[in-house]
Structures are given as structure tokens and as C-alpha cells.
C-alpha positions as CSV (number, residue, x, y, z in Angstrom):
1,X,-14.3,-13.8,41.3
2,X,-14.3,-17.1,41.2
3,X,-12.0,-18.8,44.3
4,X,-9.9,-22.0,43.4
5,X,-9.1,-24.2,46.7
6,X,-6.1,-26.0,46.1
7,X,-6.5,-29.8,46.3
8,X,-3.8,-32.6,47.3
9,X,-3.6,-34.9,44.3
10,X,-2.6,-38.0,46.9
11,X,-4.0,-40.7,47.0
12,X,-6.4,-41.5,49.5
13,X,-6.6,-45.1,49.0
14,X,-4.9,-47.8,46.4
15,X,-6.1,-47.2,42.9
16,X,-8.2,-49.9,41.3
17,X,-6.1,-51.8,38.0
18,X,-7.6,-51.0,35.2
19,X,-7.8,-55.0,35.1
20,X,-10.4,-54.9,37.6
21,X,-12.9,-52.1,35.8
22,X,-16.1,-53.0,34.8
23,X,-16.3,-53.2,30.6
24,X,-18.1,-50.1,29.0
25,X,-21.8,-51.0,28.3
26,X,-22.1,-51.4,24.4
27,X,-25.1,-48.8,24.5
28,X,-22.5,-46.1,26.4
29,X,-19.8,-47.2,23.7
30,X,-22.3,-46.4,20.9
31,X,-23.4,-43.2,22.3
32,X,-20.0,-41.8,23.1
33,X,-18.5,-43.3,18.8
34,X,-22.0,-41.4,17.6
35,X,-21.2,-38.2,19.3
36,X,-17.7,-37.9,18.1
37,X,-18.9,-38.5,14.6
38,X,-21.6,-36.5,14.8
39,X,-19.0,-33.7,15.7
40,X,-16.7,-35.0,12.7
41,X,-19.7,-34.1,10.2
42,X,-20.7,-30.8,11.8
43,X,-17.1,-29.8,11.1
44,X,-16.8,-30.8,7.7
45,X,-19.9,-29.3,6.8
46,X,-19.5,-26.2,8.7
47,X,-15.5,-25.6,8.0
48,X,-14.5,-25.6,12.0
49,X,-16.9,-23.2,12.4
50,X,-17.5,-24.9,15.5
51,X,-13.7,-24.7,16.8
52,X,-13.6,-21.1,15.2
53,X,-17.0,-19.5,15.2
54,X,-16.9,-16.5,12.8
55,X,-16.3,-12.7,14.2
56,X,-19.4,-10.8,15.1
57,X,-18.8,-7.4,13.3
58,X,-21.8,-6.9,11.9
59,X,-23.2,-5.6,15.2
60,X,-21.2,-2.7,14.9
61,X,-19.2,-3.9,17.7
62,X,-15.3,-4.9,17.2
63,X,-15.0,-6.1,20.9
64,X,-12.8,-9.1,21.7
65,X,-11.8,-9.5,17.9
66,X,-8.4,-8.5,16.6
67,X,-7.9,-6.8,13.3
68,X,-4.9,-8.5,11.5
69,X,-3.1,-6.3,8.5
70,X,-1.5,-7.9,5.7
71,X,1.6,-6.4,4.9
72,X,2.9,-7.4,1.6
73,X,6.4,-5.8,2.8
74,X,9.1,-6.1,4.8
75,X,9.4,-4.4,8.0
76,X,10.9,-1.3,8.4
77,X,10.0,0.2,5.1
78,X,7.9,2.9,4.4
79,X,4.5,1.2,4.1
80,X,5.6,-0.6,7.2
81,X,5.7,2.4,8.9
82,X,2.4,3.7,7.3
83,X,0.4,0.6,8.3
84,X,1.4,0.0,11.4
85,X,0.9,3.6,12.6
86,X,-2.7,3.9,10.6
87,X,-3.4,0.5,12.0
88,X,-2.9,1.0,15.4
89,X,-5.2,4.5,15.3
90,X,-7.7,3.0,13.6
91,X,-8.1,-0.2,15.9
92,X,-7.9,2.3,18.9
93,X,-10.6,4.1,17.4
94,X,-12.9,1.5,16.6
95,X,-16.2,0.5,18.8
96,X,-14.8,-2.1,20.9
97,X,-10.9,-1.5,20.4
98,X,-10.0,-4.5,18.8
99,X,-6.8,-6.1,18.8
100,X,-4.2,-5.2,16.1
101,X,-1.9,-7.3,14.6
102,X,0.2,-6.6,11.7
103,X,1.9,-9.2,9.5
104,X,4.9,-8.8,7.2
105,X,4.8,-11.3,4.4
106,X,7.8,-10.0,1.8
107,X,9.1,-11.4,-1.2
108,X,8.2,-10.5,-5.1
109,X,7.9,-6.4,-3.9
110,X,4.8,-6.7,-2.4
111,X,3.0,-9.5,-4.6
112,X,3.3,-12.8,-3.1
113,X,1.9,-11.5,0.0
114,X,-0.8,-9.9,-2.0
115,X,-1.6,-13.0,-3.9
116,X,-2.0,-14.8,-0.4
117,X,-4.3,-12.1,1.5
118,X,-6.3,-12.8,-1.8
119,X,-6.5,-16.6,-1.9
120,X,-7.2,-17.0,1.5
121,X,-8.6,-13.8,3.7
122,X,-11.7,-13.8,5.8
123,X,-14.7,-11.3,4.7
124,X,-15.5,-10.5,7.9
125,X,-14.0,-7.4,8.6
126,X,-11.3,-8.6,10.6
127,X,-8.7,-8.9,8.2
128,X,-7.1,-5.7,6.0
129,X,-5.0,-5.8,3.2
130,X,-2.3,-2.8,3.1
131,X,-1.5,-1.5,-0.7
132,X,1.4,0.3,-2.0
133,X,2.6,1.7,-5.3
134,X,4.9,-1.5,-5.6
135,X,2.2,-3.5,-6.0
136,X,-0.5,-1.4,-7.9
137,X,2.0,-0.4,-10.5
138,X,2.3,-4.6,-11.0
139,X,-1.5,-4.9,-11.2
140,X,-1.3,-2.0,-14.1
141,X,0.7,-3.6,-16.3
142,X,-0.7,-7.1,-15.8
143,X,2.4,-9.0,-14.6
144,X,1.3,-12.7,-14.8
145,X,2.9,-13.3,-11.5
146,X,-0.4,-10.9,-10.6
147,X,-3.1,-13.2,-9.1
148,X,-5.0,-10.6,-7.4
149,X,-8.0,-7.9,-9.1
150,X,-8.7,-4.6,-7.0
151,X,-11.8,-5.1,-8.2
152,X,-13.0,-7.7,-5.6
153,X,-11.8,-5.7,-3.2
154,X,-13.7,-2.9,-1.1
155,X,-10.9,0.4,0.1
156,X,-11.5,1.5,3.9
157,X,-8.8,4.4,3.6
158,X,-6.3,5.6,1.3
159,X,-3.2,7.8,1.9
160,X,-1.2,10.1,-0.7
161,X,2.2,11.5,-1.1
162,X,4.5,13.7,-3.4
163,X,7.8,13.6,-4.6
164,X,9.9,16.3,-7.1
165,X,12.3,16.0,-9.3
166,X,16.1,17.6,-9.3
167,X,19.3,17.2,-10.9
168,X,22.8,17.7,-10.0
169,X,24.6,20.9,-11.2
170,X,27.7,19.0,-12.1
171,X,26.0,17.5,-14.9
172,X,25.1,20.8,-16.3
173,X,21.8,21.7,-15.0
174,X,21.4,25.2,-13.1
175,X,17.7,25.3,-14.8
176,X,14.9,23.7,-16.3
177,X,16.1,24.7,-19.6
178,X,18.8,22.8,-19.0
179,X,16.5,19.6,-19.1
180,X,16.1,19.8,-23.5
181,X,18.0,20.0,-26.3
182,X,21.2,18.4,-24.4
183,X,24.5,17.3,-25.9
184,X,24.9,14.5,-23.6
185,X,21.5,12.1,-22.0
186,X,20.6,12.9,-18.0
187,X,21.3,9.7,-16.2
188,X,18.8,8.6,-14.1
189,X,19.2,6.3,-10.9
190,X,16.6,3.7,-10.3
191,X,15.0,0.8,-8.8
192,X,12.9,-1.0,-11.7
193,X,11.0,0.4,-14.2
194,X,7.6,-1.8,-12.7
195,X,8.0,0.1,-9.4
196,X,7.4,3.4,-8.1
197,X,10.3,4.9,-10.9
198,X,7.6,4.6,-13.2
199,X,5.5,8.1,-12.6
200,X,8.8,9.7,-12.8
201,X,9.6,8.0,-16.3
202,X,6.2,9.1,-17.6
203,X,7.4,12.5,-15.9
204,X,10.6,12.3,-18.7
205,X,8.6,11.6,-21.4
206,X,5.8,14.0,-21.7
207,X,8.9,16.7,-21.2
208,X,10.5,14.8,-24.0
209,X,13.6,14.7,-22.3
210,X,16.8,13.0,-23.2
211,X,17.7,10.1,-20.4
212,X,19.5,7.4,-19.4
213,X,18.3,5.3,-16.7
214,X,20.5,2.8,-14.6
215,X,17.6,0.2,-12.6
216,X,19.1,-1.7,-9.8
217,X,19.3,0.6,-6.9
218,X,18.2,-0.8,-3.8
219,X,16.5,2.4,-2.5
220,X,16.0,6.4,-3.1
221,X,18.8,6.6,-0.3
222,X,21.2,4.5,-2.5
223,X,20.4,6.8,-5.5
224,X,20.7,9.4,-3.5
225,X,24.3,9.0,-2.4
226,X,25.0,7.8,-5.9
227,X,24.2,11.6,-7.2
228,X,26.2,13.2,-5.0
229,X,29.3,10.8,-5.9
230,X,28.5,12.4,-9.7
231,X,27.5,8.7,-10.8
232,X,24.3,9.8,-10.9
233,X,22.8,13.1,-12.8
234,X,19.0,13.0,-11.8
235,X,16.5,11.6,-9.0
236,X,13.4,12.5,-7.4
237,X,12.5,12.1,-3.7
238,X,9.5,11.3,-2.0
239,X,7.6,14.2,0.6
240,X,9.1,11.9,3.3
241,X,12.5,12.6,2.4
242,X,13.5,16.0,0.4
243,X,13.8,18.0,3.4
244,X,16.7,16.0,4.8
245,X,18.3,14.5,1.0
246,X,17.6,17.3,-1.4
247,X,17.3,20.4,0.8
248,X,20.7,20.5,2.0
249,X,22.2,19.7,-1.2
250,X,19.8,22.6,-2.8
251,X,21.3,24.9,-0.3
252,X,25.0,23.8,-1.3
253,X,24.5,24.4,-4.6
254,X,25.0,21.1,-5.4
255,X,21.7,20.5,-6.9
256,X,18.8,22.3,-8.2
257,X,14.6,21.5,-8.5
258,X,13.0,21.0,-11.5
259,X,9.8,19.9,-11.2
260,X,7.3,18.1,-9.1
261,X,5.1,15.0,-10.3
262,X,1.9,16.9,-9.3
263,X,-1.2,15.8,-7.7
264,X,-4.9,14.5,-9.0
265,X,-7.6,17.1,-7.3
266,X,-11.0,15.5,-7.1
267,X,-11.7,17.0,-10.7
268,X,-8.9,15.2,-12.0
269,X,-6.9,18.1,-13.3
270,X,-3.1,17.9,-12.2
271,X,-2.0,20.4,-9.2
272,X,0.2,21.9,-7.5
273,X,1.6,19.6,-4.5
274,X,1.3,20.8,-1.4
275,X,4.7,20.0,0.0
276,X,6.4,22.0,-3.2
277,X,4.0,25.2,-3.6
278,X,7.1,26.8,-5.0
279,X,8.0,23.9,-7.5
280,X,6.2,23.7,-10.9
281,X,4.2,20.4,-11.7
282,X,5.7,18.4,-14.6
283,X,2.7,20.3,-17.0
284,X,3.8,23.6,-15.7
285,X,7.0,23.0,-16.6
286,X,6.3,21.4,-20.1
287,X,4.1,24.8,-21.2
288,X,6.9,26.8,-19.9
289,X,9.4,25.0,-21.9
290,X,7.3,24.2,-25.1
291,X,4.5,26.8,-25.0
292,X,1.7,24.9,-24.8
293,X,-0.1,22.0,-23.4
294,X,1.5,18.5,-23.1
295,X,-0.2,16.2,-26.3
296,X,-3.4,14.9,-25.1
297,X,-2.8,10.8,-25.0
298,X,0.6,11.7,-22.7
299,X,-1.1,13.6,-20.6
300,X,-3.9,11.3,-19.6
301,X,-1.4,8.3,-19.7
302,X,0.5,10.5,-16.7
303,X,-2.6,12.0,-15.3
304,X,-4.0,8.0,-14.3
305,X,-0.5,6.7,-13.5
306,X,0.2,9.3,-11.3
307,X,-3.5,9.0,-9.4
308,X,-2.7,5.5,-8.9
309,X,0.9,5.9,-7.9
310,X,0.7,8.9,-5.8
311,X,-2.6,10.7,-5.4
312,X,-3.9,6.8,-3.8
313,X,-0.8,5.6,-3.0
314,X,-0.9,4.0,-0.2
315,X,-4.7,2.0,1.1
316,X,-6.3,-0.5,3.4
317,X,-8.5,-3.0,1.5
318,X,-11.0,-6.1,2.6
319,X,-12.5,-8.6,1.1
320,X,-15.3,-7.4,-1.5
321,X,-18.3,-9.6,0.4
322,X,-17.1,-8.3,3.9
323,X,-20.7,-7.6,5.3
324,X,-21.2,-4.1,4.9
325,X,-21.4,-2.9,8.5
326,X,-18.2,-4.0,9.4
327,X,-16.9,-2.0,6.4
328,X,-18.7,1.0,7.0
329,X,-17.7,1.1,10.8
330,X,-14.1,0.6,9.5
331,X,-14.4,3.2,6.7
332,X,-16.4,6.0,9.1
333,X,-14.1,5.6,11.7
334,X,-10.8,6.2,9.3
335,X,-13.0,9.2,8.6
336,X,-13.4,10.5,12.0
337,X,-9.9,10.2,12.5
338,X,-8.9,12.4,9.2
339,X,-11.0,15.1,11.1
340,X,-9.4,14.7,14.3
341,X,-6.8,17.9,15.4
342,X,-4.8,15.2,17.6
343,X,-4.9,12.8,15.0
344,X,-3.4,15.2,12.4
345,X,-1.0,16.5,15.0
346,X,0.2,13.2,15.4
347,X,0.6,11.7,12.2
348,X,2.2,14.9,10.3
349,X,5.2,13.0,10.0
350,X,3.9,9.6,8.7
351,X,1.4,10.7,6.8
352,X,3.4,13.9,5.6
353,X,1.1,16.7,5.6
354,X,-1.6,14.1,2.9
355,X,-5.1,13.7,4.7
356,X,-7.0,10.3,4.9
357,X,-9.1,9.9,2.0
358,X,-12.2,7.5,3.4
359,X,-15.2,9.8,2.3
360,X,-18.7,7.9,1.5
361,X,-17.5,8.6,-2.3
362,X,-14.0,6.7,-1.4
363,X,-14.7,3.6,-3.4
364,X,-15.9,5.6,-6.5
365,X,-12.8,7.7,-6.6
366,X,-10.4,4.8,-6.3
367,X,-12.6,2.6,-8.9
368,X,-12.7,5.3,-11.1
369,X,-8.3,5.7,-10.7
370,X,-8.0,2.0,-10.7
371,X,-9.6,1.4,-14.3
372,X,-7.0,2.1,-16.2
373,X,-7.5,2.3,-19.9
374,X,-6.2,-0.2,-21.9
375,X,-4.9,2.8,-24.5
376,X,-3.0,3.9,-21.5
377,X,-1.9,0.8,-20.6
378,X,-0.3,-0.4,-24.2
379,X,1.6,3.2,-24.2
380,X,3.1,2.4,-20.5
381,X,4.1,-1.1,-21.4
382,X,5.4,0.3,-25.1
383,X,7.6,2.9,-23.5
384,X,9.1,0.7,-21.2
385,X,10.0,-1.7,-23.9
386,X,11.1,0.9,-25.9
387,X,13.0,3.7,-24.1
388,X,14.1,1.4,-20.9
389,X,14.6,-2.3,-22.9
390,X,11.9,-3.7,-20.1
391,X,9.6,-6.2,-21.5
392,X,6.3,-7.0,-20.0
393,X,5.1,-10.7,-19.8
């Protein structure tokens, strides 16, 4: 340990003016002007390297660095939740426990602070970006607000969820069959037709229902309330929050399931989910209503929306020329983690029962869900226009 002494800063004798001090030699005054522009170049051409030398991850070593995630939210939300829980594992995890520090930047649902990770991050491992259904669903359609591409980016982890559909008995629904040949449209509650509520509108429309939707809503919970109040005649919930919204009104009578949106399995064939074994997918429930399978260009129109929206909802991206140690380190230790008992223990009810996707194949998967076809994305964008008067710029 080094040992300070503590000095007295007094005076010993009268100070000299500066009157009386020799004049710098013109030689020292030259050496001293050349050094500072010397210094002046070397940081022009090198960016401030020098201030800020680069982060050493490439050693596979995160010690002394800190790991800053971009969230494109505000806080409190869902994702906030999700990335400052996944964060704070994953750092902890991480050869050399690096710092964490999340960052909230809100505004346009998740794309301004998207655009900004994307004009500005560092590829060096030590900054993340955290995605979200809001703004994949934006990137689909091809919002011109949209200045970021997937594509240049390189997925460390991704993170699924569920949700299922139900419908208040006031408005005449005890069953599924109650979904078709109806006197009066279904109104549905929700928050734009560019967010989330789009699966769920794809959902409507390969059952060829009859619906009315009312955008607006500032949350599920909002929606939520609005159905029970009988403003509302259908909604769908998330994993995270049927047991405590929908349960309880399932168990008053008050309400009844229909269907759940499904998931992607790794063939890409629609499932079962695996927080509703005992609720029919959305192609379940079509064959059972109209005896056979849903018409092919629906069906993989819903199959790639709901893979991007659901199956990969939630992800942690970097830069695309982030040296590929430090992405690896990230990505195998995410990896770990989804194997870990006392991980899974831990995150059952952030994560909601949906493992950690960051196998070796991760990217592959994700580019495969993320190239959406541009068939399936002229049907999205005509439906909108069509059935929910939303026009895409």
C-alpha cells in the first residue's frame, strides 16, 4: 500500500513574483508547443484513442470493462425487466465480471433508441443492444422512421414468450364456435396495429373471423379492465400475465379461452405452447372449426410473424464486426446459463418458463426468422390497410 505523508502547504519563505522569473528558453518553448501538437495529431488520427484506449475483449477476458445495454424502452416495462435481469446474470457470469450498466433511451416505441445504438455503438463487445417485438414488428413492415437492419447485427441470446386468446361471455362467446358466422363483429382492444397486436390480428384472419378493433390502449392491463367493463369483447394476454388477468375471470365465468398464438419448434411447424398445453393453437382451432388446414400463404404469413414476434421475441444484439471472441464469450456464456438449475430457478418468473436460445446455430435460426419474405410482407401491410384502415409509409 502505498503511504501518503501529509504535507503543510505553508510557505517556507516569500514567493518569488512571477516578475522576477527567468524567460523560458525558446528551445524549451519549442519542445513543450511540438509536444502538444504532436498529441493534437495523434488524436485526430487515432479518434481519442489515446484518452480512451479500446476495451481488450478479445483476450477472452471482460475484467475492468463494463458492459452497457441499450434499452430502446422506458423503464419499468417488460423488456426493462427482461434486460436488466438477463444483463445482470450474464455480466456476473462472464470471465472477469464486468460492470453492467443498462440505459433506457424511450421514445418512438423502441425506435429512436434503436436508430441511435445503431449510428453510434462500439464493436467491441462492450456494448449490447436489447430487442423487443415493438421494434422488430417496425423493421417488418419497413417504417421509414426505421434506420436500423438486423442484418448488421450479430444475436448473443434470445428469449420467447406466449400469449392466448379469450373473449368475454357477455358478448356471446361460451365456445370457439362462437368465434364464426356471428351476427354482430367481436371487438377487439388494442394498442397499434405496428406493435405486438399484430400476431394476434394475423391470429383473426387465418380463422376468418369477424372483428372490430379499437387501437389506442396504453397497455394489455388497460384492455384488460376495458373487457371486464363490457367495452371490450376480446384480448389476449401474454405468459407473464394470464394467471393473475385471465385466470380469475376464467374461473368467474366471466370469460372463456379460445385459442393460443402457438409456438415455432426448430422445424418450423406451429406448436402447442407450453404455458397453455390445454389450449388449442390458432391451426388447431381453424381445422376444428373448418375441417382442414388453414390456406397455405396465411399460414406461412402467421408462421414467420409469429417466430419473430414470439418464438424470438425478446434478444441481445452487437455490433456485426464485434471481434468474434468477445462474441463467442458473450454467446457461450448466455449458453451456460440456459443450462444452469439455479439459473432456471431463478429466472422462472422473468423469463416465464421460455429457455435462453444462444446455441452455436443461434444466428442461423434468427437469420433465417428475420428474412421475411417480401410475399408475406405485402399481405401484412395489405391487411392492415385493409381490415384495420392502417397505412404503411
Amino acid at each position: 500500500m502505498t503511504e501518503i505523508t501529509e504535507r503543510s502547504t505553508l510557505p517556507t519563505e516569500a514567493p518569488t513574483p512571477d516578475t522576477d522569473r527567468p524567460p523560458p528558453r525558446l528551445r524549451t518553448t519549442a519542445a513543450i508547443l511540438g509536444g502538444f501538437s504532436a498529441l493534437a495529431v495523434a488524436i485526430a488520427l487515432l479518434g481519442g484513442d489515446l484518452l480512451h484506449p479500446p476495451a481488450s475483449t478479445e483476450d477472452g477476458d471482460y475484467a475492468g470493462e463494463t458492459v452497457s445495454f441499450l434499452i430502446p424502452l422506458a423503464e419499468g416495462g417488460g423488456t426493462d425487466t427482461w434486460a436488466r435481469f438477463v444483463g445482470t446474470e450474464l455480466t456476473d457470469a462472464v470471465p472477469g465480471r464486468p460492470g453492467f450498466a443498462p440505459e433506457n433511451e424511450g421514445g418512438g416505441e423502441g425506435i429512436l433508441g434503436t436508430n441511435q445504438f445503431m449510428s453510434g455503438a462500439e464493436p467491441d463487445g462492450t456494448e449490447v443492444l436489447v430487442s423487443t417485438a415493438s421494434t422488430v414488428v417496425p423493421y417488418l413492415l419497413e417504417l421509414s422512421s426505421v434506420k436500423y437492419d438486423f442484418a448488421d447485427l450479430r444475436p448473443i441470446v434470445a428469449n420467447g414468450t406466449g400469449a392466448a386468446v379469450y373473449a368475454r361471455t357477455g358478448a356471446g362467446v361460451s365456445s370457439p364456435e362462437d368465434l364464426v358466422d356471428r351476427k354482430e363483429p367481436l371487438k377487439f382492444g388494442g394498442i397499434a396495429a405496428t406493435s405486438l397486436d399484430l400476431t394476434t390480428l394475423m391470429a383473426f384472419d387465418l380463422l376468418e373471423m369477424d372483428v372490430e378493433a379499437v387501437f389506442g390502449f396504453e397497455g394489455r392491463g388497460p384492455v384488460n379492465l376495458a373487457l371486464q367493463r363490457g367495452e371490450i369483447d376480446i384480448d389476449y394476454q401474454t405468459t407473464a400475465e394470464y394467471k393473475s388477468t385471465v385466470t380469475p375471470l376464467v374461473e368467474s365465468k366471466e370469460a372463456v379461452p379460445l385459442f393460443s398464438l402457438g409456438q415455432v419448434d426448430e422445424s418450423g411447424e406451429i406448436v402447442r405452447d407450453p404455458n397453455f398445453r390445454d389450449i388449442p393453437t390458432v391451426v388447431e382451432l381453424y381445422e376444428e372449426l373448418h375441417g382442414g388446414p388453414p390456406p397455405a400463404d396465411k399460414l406461412e404469413a402467421y408462421r414467420a410473424i409469429l417466430a419473430l414476434t414470439y418464438t424470438y421475441q425478446k434478444a441481445l444484439w452487437v455490433p456485426d464486426d464485434t471481434p468474434d471472441a468477445a462474441v463467442e464469450l458473450l454467446r457461450s456464456t448466455a449458453e451456460k446459463l440456459s443450462h444452469d438449475p439455479d439459473f432456471e430457478k431463478s429466472a422462472a418468473d422473468v423469463l416465464g418458463g421460455y429457455p435462453l436460445e444462444a446455441s452455436e446455430d443461434l444466428r442461423e435460426h434468427m437469420g433465417e426468422a428475420y428474412a421475411i419474405d417480401d410475399r408475406v410482407r405485402e399481405q401484412v401491410i395489405d391487411l392492415l390497410e385493409s381490415d384495420y384502415d392502417t397505412q404503411i409509409d
